[in-house]
C-alpha positions in Angstrom: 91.2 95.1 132.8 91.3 98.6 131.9 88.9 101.4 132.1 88.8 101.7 128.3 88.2 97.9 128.0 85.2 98.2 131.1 83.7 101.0 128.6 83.8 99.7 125.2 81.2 99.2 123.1 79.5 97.4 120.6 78.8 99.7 117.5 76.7 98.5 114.6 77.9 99.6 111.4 76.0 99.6 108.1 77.5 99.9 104.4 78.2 102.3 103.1 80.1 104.4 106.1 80.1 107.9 106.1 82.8 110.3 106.9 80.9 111.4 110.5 80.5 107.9 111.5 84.3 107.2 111.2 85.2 110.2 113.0 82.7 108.8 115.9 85.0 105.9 116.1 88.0 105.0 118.7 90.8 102.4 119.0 89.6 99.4 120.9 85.6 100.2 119.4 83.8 96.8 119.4 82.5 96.9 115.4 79.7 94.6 113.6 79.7 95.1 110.3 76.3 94.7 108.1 76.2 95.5 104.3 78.6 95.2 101.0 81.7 93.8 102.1 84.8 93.8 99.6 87.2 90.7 99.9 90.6 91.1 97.8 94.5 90.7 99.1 98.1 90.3 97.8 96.7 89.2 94.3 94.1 91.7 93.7 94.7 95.2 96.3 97.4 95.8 94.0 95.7 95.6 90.5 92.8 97.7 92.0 95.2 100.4 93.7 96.5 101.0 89.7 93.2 101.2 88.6 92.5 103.8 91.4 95.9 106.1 91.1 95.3 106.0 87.0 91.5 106.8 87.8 90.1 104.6 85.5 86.8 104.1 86.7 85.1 102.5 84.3 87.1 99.5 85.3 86.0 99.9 88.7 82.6 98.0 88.6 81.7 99.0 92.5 82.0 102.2 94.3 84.7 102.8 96.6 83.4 105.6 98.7 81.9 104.8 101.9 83.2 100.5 101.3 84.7 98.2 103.5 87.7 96.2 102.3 88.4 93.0 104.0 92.2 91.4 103.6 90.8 87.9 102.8 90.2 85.5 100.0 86.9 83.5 99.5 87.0 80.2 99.7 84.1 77.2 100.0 85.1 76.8 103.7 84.9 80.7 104.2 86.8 83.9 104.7 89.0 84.8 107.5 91.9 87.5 107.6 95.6 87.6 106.1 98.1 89.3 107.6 97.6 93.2 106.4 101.5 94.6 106.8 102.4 92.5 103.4 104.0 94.8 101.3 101.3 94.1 98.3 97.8 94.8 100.9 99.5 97.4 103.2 100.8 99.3 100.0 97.4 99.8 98.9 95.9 101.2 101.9 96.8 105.0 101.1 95.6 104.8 97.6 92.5 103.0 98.8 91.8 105.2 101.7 92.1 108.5 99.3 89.2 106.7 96.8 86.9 106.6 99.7 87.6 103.0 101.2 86.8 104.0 104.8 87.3 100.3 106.5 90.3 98.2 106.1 89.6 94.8 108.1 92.1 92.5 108.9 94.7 91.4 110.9 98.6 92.7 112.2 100.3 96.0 112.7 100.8 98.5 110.5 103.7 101.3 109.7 103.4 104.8 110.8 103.3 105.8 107.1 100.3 103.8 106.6 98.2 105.3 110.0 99.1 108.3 108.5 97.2 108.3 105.7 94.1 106.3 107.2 94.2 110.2 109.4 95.0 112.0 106.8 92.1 110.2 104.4 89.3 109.3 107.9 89.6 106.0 107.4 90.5 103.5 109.5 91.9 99.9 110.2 89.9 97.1 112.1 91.6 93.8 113.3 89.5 90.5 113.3 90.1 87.5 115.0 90.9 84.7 113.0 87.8 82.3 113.1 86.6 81.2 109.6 83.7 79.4 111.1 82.4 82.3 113.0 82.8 84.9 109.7 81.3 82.1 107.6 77.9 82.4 109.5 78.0 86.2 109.0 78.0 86.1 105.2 74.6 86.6 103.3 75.7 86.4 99.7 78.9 86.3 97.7 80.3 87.0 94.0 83.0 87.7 92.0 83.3 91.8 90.8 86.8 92.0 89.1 89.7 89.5 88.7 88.0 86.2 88.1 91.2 85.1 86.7 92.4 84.9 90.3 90.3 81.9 91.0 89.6 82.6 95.3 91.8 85.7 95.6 89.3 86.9 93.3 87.9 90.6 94.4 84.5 89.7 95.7 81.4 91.3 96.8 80.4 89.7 99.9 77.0 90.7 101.8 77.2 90.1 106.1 75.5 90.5 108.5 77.1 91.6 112.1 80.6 90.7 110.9 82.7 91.2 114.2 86.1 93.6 114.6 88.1 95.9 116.8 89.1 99.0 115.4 92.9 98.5 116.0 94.1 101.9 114.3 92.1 105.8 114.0 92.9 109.0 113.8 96.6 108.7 114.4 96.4 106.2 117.3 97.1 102.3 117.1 96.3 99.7 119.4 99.5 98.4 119.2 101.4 100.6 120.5 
């Protein structure tokens, strides 16, 4: 076991993040994440990156700055992570980041264009393990805030409470590499 792995620690995050908190945070950080969560992927990061890059914020019912995204639908058996480096999530990540999104949860490597602009924008990328059962006891409240037509890859709002992740990409550096 490493030295790094022997020091890590838990760090108990509530929404919304600021900018100081995020620079407080390292590759292989033990997260729990409490607060407003945001659950969209390949259906829905797209539509909202648009909506984002045309800045039409009146269309945007929820503040970006400070959120958490999660790469996940919502489902009656739960929410659990999608791979992230699909061209449709991972694509929306720098447009996100730059609107204030300052956690991207979910699962997979991303491209050095992408860890890029998490630096350039202080946001970063958390991994979480893929246990639907565990996440399902970690969520408080849930509803739909844009897409409905989507049915479960619907964007939701979804309150936790010590939802569990690694931070797997900061400031330049990436745990998988």
């Amino acid at each position: 076991m490493s030295e790094k792995t022997l020091q890590s620690r838990v760090i108990q995050l509530e929404t919304p993040i600021s900018d100081d908190v995020i620079r407080s945070l390292s590759v292989g950080d033990f997260i729990e994440i409490s607060g407003t969560v945001f659950c969209g992927r390949d259906a829905v990061l797209p539509k909202l990156e648009k909506l984002v890059e045309a800045e039409d914020h009146e269309a945007i019912c929820f503040l970006l700055s400070g959120s958490v995204i999660f790469h996940t639908a919502v489902s009656p058996a739960g929410i659990g992570p999608t791979t992230s480096n699909k061209v449709e999530i991972e694509g929306s990540i720098p447009a996100l980041s730059k609107a204030g999104v300052k956690i991207h949860l979910g699962k997979g490597a991303l491209h050095p264009e992408t860890m890029a602009a998490l630096a350039e924008h202080n946001s970063v990328f958390a991994i979480t393990p893929p246990t639907t059962a565990l996440f399902s006891e970690k969520i408080i409240s849930k509803k739909v805030v844009m897409f409905p037509e989507e049915g479960m890859e619907a964007l939701y709002e979804v309150r936790v409470k010590g939802l569990p992740a690694i931070i797997a990409i900061a400031h330049g550096k990436s745990i998988f590499s």
